[in-house]
N, C-alpha and C positions, 0 to 999 in steps of 0.2 A: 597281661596288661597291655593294653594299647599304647599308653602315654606313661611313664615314670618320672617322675622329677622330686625336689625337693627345693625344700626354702631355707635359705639363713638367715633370722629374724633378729635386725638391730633397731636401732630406735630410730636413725634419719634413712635407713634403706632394705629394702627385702634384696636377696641375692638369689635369680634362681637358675635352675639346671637339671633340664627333662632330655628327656630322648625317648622320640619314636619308635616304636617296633616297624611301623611299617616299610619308612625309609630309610631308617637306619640315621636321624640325624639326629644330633647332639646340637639343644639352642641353649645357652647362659646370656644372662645379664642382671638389668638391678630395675628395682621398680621403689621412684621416690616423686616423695615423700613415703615413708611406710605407713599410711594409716590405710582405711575400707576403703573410702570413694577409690582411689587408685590400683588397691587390691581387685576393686569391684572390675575395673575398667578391664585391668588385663586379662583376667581369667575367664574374662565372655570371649575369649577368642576357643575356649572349649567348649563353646556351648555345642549341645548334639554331640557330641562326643562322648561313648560310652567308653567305662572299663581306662578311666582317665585315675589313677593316684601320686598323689605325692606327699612329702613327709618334710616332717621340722622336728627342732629340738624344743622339748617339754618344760624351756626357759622363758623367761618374764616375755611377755605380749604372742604365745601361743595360740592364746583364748581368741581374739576377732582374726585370725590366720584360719584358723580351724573351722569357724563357723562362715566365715566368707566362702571357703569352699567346698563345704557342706550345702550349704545355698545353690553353690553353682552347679552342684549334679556330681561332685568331684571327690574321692575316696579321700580322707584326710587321715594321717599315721601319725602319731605324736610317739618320739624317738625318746629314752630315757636316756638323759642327760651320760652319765657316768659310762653306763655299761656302751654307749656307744664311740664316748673316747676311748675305750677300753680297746676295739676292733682295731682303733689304729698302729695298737705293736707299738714299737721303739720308735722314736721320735727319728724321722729321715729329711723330710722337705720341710719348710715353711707353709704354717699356718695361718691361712688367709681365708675369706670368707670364701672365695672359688672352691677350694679347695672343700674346705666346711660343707657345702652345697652336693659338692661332688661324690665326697664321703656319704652321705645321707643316701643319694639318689641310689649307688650303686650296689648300700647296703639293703634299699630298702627292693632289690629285686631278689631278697635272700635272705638273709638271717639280719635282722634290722631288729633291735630289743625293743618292744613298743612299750608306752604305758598306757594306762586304761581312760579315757575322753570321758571325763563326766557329760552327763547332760544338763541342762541349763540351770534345773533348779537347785541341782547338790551346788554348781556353784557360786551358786548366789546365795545358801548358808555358808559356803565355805569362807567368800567374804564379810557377810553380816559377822561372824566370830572373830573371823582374825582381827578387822576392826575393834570390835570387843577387847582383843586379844591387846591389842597393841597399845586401844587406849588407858588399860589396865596396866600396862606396862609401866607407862608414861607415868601416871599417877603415884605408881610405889616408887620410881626414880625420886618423885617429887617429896616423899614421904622420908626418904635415906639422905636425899638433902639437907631437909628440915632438920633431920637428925643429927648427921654430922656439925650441922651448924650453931644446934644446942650444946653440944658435946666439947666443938674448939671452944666457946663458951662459959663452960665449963658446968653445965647447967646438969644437976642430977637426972639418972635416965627417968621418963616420962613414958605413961601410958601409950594407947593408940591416941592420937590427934585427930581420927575417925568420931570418937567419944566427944560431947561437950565438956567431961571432966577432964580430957586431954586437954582440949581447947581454953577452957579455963586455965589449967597448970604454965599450960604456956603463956597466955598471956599475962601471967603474975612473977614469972621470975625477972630476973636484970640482965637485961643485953645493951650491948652497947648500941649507938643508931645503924651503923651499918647490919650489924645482928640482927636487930627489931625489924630491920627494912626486909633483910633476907628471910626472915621467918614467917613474915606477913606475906609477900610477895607469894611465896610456896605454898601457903596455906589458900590464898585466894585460889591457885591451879588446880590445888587438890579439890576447890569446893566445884571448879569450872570442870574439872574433868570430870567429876561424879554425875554431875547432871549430865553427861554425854550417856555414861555409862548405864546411868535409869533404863533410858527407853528401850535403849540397847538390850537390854538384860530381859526388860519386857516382851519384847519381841521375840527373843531368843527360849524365852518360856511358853509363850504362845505356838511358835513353831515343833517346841518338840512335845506338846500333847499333842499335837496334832498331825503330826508324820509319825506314817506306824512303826518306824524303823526307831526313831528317838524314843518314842513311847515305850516300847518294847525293851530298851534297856532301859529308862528312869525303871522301871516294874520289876525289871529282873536282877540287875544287878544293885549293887547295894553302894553308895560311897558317887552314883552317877548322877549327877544334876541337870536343870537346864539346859546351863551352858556348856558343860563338858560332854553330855549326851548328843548333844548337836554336834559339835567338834570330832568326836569318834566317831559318830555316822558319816559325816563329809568326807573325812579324810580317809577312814577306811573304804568307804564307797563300795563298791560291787564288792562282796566278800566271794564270792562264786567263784572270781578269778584266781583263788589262792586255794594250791592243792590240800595244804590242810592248815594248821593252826601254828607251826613252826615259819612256812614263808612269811603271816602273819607276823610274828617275832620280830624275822626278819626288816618286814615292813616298816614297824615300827620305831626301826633303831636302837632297841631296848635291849638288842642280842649282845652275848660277850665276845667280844675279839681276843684273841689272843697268840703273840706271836711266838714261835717256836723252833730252835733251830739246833742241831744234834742236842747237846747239855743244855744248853741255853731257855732258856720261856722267861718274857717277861710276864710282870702282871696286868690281868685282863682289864679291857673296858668296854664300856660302850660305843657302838659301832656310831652312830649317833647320823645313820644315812638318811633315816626316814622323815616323816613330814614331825617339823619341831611342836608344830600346835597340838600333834597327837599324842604326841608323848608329853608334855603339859597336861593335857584332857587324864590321859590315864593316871601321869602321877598324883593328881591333885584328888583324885578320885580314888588313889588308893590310901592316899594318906585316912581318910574315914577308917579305914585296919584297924589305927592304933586304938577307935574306940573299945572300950569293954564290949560292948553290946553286938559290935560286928560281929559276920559271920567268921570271917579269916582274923579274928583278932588272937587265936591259938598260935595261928603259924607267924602271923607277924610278932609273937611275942618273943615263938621259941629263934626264929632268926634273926632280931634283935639280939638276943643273949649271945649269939653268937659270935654277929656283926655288928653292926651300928643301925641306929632308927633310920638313916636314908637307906641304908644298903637292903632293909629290911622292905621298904617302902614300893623299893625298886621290882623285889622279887614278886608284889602283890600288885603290882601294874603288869607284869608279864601275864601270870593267873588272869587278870580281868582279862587283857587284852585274849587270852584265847575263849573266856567265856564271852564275850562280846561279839565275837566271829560268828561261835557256835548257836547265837543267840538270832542274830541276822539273817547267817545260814541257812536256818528253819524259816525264816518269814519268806524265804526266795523273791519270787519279783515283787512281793507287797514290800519288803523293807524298803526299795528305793523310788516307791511310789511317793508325789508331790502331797503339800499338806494336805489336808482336806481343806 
């Protein structure tokens, strides 16, 4: 490598810190504001300059860092969060962004843990969903509101408020004004957020007939819809880069941790490392198990009896998730090909 460096990416300043092979110099400093135009400005002082890389950490505003210097002609390394504070041992000096910069750069002429750089169009479903993702979110906050506020009320439980016969029930029992105010208020979010969530969903159905890699699981696996088929393709992304169907696991944060020490072990959990939208996508899609008609509704029944319906639920999102890999695996480069 000709040029080594790396970036500290915060929201009022980039921090960087490269070094020459040729002269042997070491340049730091800050480039602000942190947005493109100014990303743009500095980084043209590499133009013509081959065999130029440098690295950041794979934290909020990676994305136009990355592609700014991709642009520029310039090797970009997106550093996995975790496993790179990990390099730093027992906590010795103070941590400051220099330092942070310096860390990356030094790692990144040697064992530097990368993660894998979507390309353009994985991440722009991977926002379409999470949007999705979150206005959904928002919506059922709104729904356990409503609920709670029947309930201080005193008001018998009631259907889904999704239903016009919910909508009905509600509006016939007795609340006091501030109750009426608050149940109405929720109810109007829930109607404002639905309509977000339409076109959304449309969209998000439109995309995964149409990307062979979405398609490919709505087809094969059983319990994967829409929305969640898009969601597991994004996030899972290049499945090539995982040696077999266990780092996939891993991936996922679905794997069991457990600590252990002479006599000692506590009880296991979820390591809960990996992308959270994915493992929503898997769970929700294995919850389909518990129907009779599923394929896996045998083994989700016999490990219910065992354990409980989530713990059960849990074990049939790991199963997807390796048949989801293996499903991918076989499309090779067609799975991460743009829609049609």
């Amino acid at each position: 490598m000709t040029i080594v460096g790396a970036f500290d990416v915060h929201r009022c300043q980039l921090t960087f810190d490269f070094f020459e092979t040729a002269t042997g110099e070491v340049k730091r400093g800050r480039i602000a504001p942190a947005d493109r135009e100014h990303l743009r400005r500095w980084l043209a002082r590499f133009a013509g300059q081959d065999d130029v890389h440098f690295a950041l950490e794979g934290c909020t505003g990676w994305r136009y860092v990355v592609e700014e210097l991709a642009a520029a002609g310039i090797v970009p390394h997106l550093a996995e969060p975790a496993d790179t504070a990990a390099l730093r041992g027992r906590k010795r000096h103070a941590k400051t962004d220099k330092t942070d910069s310096r860390h990356l750069r030094v790692h990144l002429a040697g064992d530097l843990p990368e993660c894998w750089i979507p390309p353009a169009h994985v991440l722009e479903a991977r926002g379409v969903v999470r949007l999705y993702k979150d206005l959904l979110d928002e919506r059922g906050a709104w729904h356990q509101r409503i609920a709670a506020t029947l309930f201080h009320q005193g008001v018998p439980v009631i259907g889904s408020m999704s239903t016009p016969g919910g909508r009905a029930a509600v509006a016939e029992v007795a609340l006091s004004p501030a109750g009426r105010q608050a149940v109405e208020t929720g109810l109007r979010q829930v109607d404002r957020l639905t309509g977000e969530l339409e076109p959304l969903r449309r969209q998000l159905d439109m995309l995964s007939r149409r990307q062979p890699g979405c398609r490919a699981l709505r087809a094969t696996q059983f319990g994967v819809g829409p929305v969640t088929s898009v969601a597991i393709w994004a996030e899972l992304g290049d499945v090539r880069r995982f040696g077999n169907s266990d780092n996939v696991i891993r991936h996922t944060g679905l794997d069991i941790t457990v600590y252990s020490s002479d006599g000692k072990r506590s009880a296991g959990h979820l390591s809960r490392q990996g992308p959270q939208l994915l493992r929503w996508a898997l769970y929700e899609s294995a919850k389909c198990a518990a129907r009779p008609a599923a394929p896996d509704y045998r083994y989700y029944a016999a490990a219910r009896e065992r354990r409980t319906g989530g713990l059960a639920t849990l074990s049939v999102a790991r199963k997807l998730a390796r048949r989801c890999f293996h499903t991918l695996r076989e499309l090779g480069e067609e799975a991460l090909q743009p829609a049609a």
